[in-house]
N, C-alpha and C positions, 0 to 999 in steps of 0.2 A: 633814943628808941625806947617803949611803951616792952618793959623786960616782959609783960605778957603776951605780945603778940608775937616775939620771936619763937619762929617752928624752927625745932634741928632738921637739917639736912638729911635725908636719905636717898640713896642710890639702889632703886630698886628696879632698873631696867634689866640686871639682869636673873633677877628673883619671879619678875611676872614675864609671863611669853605671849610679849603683845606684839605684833606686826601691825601696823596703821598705815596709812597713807596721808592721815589728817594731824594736828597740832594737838596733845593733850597734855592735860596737866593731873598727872598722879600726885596726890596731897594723902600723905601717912601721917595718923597720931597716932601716940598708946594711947591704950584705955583711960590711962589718967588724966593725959592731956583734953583726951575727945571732953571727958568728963566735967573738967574745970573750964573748958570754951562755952559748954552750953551752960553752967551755971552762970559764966558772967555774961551770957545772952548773947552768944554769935547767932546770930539771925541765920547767915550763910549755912552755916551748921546745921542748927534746927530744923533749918526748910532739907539740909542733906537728909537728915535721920525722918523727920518728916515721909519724903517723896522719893528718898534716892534708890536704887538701884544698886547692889554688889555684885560687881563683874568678876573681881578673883577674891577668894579668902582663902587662905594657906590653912593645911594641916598640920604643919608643925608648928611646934610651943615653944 
């Protein structure tokens, strides 16, 4: 496995209070990570920071 494309695990159902009735997929980086994906040109990314939308962002640090 490509040790840059492993993303750590996070469990954050129950940090954000989402109720859905449809299949999503929450994808968390830090800062550093987001940082170093779009230097080495994740497209996926780029088009995210691009066009995307923030649906939650936490207040706390």
């Amino acid at each position: 496995m490509d040790a840059r494309l492993a993303v750590p695990t996070v469990d954050v159902r129950k940090s954000i209070p989402l109720n859905v009735l449809f299949g999503l997929d929450v994808i968390v980086y830090t800062p550093r990570n987001l940082a170093q994906r779009v230097a080495w040109g994740d497209s996926f990314l780029q088009e995210i920071l691009a066009q995307g939308v923030v649906l939650y962002e936490s207040t706390a640090s």
